[in-house]
Structure formats: C-alpha cells, structure tokens
MARLUMVO-216222 format. One line per 8 residues: number of its first residue (from 1); for each residue x, y negated, z of N, C-alpha, C. Coordinates in nm, 2 decimals, padded with zeros to 4 digits. Example, Ala and Ser with C-alpha at 12.3 -4.5 7.8 and 13.67 -1.06 7.14 Angstrom:
1	01.32/00.57/00.78/01.23/00.45/00.78/01.32/00.33/00.78; 01.28/00.22/00.71/01.37/00.11/00.71/01.29/00.00/00.79
END
This chain:
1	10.89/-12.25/08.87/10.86/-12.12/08.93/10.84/-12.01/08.83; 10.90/-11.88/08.87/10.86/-11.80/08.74/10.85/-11.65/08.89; 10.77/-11.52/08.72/10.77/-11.43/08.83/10.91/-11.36/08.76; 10.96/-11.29/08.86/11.10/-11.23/08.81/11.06/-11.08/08.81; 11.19/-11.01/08.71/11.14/-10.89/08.68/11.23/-10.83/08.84; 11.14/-10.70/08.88/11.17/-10.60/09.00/11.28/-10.47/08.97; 11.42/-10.50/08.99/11.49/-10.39/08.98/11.42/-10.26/09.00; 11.48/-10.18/08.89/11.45/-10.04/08.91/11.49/-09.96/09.00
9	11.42/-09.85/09.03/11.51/-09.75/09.16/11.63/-09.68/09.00; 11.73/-09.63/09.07/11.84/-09.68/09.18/11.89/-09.78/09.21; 11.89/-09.86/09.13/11.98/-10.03/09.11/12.06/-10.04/09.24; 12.17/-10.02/09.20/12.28/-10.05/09.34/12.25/-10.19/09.42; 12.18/-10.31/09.38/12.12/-10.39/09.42/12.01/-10.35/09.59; 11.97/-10.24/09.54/11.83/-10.21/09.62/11.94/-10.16/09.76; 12.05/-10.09/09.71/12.13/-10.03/09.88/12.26/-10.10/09.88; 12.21/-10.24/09.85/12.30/-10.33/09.94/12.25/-10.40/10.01
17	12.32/-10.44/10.15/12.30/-10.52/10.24/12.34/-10.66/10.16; 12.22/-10.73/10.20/12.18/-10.87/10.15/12.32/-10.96/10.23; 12.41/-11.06/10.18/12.44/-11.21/10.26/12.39/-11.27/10.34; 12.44/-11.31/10.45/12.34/-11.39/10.48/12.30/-11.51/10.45; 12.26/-11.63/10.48/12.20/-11.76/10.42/12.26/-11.85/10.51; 12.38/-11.94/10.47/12.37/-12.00/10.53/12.30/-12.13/10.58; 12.26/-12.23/10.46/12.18/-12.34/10.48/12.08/-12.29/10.39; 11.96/-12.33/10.44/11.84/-12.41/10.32/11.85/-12.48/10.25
25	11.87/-12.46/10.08/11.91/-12.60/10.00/11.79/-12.56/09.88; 11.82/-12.63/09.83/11.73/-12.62/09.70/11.70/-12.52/09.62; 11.86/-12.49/09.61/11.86/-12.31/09.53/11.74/-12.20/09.62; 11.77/-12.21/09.72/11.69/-12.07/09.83/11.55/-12.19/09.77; 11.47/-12.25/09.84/11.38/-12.28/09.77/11.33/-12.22/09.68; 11.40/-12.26/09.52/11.34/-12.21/09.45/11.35/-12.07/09.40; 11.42/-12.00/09.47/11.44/-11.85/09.48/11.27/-11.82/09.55; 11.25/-11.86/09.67/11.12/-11.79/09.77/11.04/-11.86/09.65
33	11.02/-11.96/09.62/10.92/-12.02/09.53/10.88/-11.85/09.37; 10.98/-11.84/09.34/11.00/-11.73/09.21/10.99/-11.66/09.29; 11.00/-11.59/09.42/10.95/-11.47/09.47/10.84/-11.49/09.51; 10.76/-11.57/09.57/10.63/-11.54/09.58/10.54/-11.57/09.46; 10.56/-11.61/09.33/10.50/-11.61/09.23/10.53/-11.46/09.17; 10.63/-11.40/09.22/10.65/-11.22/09.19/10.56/-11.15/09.26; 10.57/-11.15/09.39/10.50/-11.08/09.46/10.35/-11.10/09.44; 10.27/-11.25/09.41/10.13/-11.31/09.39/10.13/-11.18/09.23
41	10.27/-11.19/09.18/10.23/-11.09/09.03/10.23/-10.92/09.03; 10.22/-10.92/09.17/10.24/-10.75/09.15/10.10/-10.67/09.10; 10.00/-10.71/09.28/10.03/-10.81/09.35/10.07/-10.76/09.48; 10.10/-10.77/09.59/10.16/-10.76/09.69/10.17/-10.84/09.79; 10.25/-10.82/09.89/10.24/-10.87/10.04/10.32/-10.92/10.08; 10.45/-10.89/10.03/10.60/-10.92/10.07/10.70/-10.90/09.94; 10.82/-10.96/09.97/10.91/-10.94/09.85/11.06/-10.97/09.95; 11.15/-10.91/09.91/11.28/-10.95/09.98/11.40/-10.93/09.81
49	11.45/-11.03/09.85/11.55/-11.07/09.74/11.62/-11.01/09.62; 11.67/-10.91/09.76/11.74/-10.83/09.62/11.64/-10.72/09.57; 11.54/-10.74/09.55/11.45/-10.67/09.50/11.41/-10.73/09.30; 11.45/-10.83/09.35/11.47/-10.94/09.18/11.64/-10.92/09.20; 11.70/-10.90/09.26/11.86/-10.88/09.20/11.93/-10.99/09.30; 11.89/-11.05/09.36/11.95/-11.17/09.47/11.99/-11.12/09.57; 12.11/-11.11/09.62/12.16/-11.08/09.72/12.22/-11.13/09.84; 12.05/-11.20/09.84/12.08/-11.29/10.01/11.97/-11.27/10.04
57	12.00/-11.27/10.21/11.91/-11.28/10.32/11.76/-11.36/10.30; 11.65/-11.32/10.18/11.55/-11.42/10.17/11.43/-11.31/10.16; 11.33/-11.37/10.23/11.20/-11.25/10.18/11.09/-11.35/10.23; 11.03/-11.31/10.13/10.81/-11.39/10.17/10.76/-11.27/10.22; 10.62/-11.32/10.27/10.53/-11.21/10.37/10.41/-11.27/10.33; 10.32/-11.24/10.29/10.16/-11.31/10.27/10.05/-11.19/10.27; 10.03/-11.14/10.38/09.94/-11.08/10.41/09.79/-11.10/10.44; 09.79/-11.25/10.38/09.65/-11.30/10.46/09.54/-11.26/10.37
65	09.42/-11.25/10.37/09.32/-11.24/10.25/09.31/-11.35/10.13; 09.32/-11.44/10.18/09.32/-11.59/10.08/09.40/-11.60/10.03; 09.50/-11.54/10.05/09.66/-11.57/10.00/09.65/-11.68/10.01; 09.81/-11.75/09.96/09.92/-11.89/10.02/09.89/-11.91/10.11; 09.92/-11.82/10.20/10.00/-11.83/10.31/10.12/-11.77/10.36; 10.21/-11.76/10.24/10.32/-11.71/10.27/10.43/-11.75/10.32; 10.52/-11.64/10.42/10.61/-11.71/10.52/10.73/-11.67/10.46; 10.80/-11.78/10.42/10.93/-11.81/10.39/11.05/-11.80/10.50
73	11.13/-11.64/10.48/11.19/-11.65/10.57/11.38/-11.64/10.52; 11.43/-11.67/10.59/11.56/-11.62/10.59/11.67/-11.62/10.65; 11.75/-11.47/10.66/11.79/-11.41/10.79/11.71/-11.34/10.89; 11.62/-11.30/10.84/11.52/-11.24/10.94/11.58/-11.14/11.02; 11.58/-11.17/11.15/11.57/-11.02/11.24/11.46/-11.01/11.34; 11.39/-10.89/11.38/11.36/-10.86/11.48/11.44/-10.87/11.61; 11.37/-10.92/11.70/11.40/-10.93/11.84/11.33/-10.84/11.95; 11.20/-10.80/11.85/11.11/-10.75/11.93/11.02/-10.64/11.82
81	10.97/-10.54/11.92/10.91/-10.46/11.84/10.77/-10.35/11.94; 10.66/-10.38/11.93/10.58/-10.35/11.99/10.56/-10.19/12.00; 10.53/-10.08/12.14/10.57/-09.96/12.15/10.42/-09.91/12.06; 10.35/-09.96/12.06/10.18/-09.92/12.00/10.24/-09.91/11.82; 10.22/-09.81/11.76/10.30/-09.75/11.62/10.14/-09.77/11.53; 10.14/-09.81/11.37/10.04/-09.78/11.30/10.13/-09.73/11.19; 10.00/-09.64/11.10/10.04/-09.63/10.96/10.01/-09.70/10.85; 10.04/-09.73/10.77/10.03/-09.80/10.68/10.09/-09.75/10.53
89	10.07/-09.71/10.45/10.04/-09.68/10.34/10.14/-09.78/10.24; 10.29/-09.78/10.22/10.35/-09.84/10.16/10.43/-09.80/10.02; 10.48/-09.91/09.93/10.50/-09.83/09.79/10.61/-09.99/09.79; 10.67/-09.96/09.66/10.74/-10.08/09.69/10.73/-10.08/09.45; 10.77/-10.21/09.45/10.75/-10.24/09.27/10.89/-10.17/09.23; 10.99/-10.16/09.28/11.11/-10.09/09.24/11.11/-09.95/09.22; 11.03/-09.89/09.25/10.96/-09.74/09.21/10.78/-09.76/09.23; 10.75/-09.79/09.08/10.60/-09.76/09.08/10.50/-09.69/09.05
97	10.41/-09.68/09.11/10.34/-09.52/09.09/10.33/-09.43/09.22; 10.43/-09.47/09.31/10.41/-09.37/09.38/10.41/-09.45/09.53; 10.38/-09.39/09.66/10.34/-09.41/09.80/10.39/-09.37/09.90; 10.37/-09.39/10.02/10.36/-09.33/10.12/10.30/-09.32/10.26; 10.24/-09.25/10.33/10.21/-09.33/10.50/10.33/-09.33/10.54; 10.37/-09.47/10.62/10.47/-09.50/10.71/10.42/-09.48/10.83; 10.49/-09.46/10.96/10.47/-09.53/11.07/10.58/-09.61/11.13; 10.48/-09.74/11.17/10.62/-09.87/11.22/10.54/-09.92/11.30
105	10.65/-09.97/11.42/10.55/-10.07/11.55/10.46/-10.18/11.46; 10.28/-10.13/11.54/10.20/-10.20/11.49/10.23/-10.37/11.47; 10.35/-10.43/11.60/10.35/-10.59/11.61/10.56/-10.64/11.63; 10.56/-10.74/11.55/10.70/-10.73/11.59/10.70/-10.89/11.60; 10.83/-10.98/11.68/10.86/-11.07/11.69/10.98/-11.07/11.62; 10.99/-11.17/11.48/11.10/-11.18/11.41/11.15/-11.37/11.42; 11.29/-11.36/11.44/11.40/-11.49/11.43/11.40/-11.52/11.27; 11.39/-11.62/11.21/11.46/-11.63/11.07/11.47/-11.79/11.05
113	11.54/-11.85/11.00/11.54/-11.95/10.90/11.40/-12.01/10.81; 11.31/-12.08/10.88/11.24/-12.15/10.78/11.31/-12.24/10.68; 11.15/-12.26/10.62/11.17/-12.38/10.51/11.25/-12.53/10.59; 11.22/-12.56/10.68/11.28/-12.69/10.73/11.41/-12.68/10.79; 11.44/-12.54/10.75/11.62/-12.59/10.80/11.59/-12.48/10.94; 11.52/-12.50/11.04/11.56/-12.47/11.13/11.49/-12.33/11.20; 11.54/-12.28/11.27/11.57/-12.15/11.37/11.38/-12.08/11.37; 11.33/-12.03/11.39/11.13/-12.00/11.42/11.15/-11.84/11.48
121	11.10/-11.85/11.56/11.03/-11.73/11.60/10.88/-11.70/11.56; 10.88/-11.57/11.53/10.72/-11.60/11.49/10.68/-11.43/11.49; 10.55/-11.40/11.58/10.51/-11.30/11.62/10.42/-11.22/11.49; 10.43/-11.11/11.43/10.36/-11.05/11.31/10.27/-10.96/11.37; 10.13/-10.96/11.35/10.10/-10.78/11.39/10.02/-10.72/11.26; 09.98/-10.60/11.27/09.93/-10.52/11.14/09.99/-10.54/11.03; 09.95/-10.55/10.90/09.99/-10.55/10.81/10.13/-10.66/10.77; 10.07/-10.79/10.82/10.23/-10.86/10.83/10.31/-10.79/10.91
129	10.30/-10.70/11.03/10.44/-10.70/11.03/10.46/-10.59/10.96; 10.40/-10.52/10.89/10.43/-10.41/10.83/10.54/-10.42/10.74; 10.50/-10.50/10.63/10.53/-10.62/10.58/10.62/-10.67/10.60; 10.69/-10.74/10.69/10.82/-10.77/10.76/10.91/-10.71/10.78; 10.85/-10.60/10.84/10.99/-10.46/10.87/11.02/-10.39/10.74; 10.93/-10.38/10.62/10.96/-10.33/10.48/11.09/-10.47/10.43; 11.03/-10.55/10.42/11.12/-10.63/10.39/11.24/-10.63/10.48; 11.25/-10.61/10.59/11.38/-10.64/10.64/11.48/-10.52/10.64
137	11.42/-10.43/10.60/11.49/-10.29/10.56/11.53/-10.32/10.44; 11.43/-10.39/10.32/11.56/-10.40/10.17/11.65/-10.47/10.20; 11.64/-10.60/10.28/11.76/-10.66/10.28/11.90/-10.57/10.39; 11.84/-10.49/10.40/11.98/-10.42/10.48/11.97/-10.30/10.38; 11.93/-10.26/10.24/11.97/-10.16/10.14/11.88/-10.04/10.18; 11.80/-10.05/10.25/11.71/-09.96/10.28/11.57/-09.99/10.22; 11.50/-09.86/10.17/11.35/-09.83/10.08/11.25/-09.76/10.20; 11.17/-09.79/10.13/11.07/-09.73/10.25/11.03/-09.60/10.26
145	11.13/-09.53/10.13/11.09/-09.39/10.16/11.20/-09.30/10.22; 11.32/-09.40/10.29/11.39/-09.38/10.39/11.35/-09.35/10.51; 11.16/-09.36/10.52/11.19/-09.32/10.65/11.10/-09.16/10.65; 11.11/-09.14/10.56/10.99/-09.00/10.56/11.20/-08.88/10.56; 11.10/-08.75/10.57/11.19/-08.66/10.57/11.26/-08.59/10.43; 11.40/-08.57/10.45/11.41/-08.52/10.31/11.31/-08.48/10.18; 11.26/-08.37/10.24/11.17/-08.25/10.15/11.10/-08.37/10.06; 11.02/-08.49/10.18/10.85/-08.53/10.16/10.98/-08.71/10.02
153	11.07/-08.70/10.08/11.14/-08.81/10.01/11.17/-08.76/09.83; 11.19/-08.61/09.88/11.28/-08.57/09.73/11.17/-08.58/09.60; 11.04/-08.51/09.70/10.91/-08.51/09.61/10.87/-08.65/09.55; 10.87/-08.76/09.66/10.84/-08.87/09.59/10.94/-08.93/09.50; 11.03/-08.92/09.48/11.14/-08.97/09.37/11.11/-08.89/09.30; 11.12/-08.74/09.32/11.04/-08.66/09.16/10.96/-08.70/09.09; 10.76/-08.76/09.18/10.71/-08.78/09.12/10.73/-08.91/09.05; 10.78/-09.02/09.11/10.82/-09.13/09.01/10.89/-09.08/08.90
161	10.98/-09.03/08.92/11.10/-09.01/08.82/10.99/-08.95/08.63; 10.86/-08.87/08.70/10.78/-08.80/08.62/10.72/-08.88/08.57; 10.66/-08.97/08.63/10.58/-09.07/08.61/10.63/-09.20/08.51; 10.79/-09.21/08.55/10.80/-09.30/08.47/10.84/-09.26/08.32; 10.84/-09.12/08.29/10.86/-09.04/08.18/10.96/-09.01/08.15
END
C-alpha cells in the first residue's frame, strides 16, 4: 500500500472520463487499497482514480468519524437522488488551498461493483453522499468547481493559481 501523489489541476487526466471496470482482480484491489492510504493522507473523505492518474472507474468514500470504513466502489452510478439539497463545503487535493459551498441532493442511492466481485446498492446521505457525487463527477472528468458559476469558478482557479505561486 502506498499514498500516491494527486495530479495537478489541469492534468488532462482530471477531464477524462474514467473506463469502466470490468472484473475485480487484484490490480483494482490494490489500486482502492493505495487510494485509501491517499485519501487517509490528505486527509479526506473520498478519492476517485484518476485523481492519482488511473483511468478507471474506482473511488473510496470514508466519511465515518473513526475512519476504516471505507467503501470500495467501482462503476458507480446513481440511480437515485433525494429532492431535499445540502451544502457542503468542498475542495478537492488537485487544486489546494482553495474551496467552495456546493449544493447536492442531501441522500443518493448509488449501483457499483464491490470488493467481492458483485453488483451492491447502497444508500449514502450527508456527507457520504456528498462524497459520492464529488467522486462520481471526477470519474466522468468533472471538478467540483464545475458546478458554481463562471465569474465565482474564474476566481477560484485565480486564487489557486496565486496560491500555488
């Protein structure tokens, strides 16, 4: 297990759509294994693949207090998405330094590929699914400051860009 370094913004990596996965083998394994020793190193909540430079369908979610309990997923989609909306205050390690308030349905039901091979549905609310839906946006090449408006987007890539010197 290692932690991997976090592409920079722009990294043509970050706006690409992920592969999908076809089997769980050992490689994906120890991919989620080196991303959640990334994410445990930020520290953070979530991590999706091509954010270390992998360009498949893989992302952890560990939003618990205790940590390990992270959910190993891959292929994730939503099926479901609850109409009750929170904010949540997201930044991602590929531009750091800077933030943003999101808003995203406070609870989502996501499909993906577990550890054992097979199919899971599994219901997220608050911060997991926040969490979830951040991750399932890099794996389709999207940042999370995709969803704010131009003006409030341009600023935040300025102030990174300042920040990072």
């Amino acid at each position: 297990m290692t932690v991997r370094r976090c592409l920079p913004w722009p990294s043509q990596c970050l706006r690409s759509v992920a592969a999908p996965v076809d089997a769980i083998t050992d490689e994906v394994r120890a991919i989620w294994d080196d991303m959640i020793d990334t994410m445990e190193a930020m520290p953070g909540v979530g991590l999706a693949a091509n954010q270390i430079g992998v360009l498949m369908r893989l992302a952890v979610v560990d939003a618990s207090e205790e940590r390990g309990r992270a959910v190993r997923m891959a292929n994730p989609e939503m099926l479901h998405s609850s109409v009750h909306l929170r904010w949540h205050e997201e930044a991602s390690p590929n531009l750091p330094g800077v933030f943003a308030a999101i808003e995203r349905p406070r609870a989502v039901t996501v499909r993906f590929l577990g550890v054992d091979g097979a199919v899971h549905e599994q219901d997220f609310v608050g911060l997991w699914a926040t969490s979830v839906q951040h991750q399932i946006d890099h794996l389709n090449g999207k940042m999370y400051f995709d969803h704010l408006g131009k003006t409030k987007r341009d600023m935040l890539i300025k102030r990174a860009k300042k920040l990072k010197g």
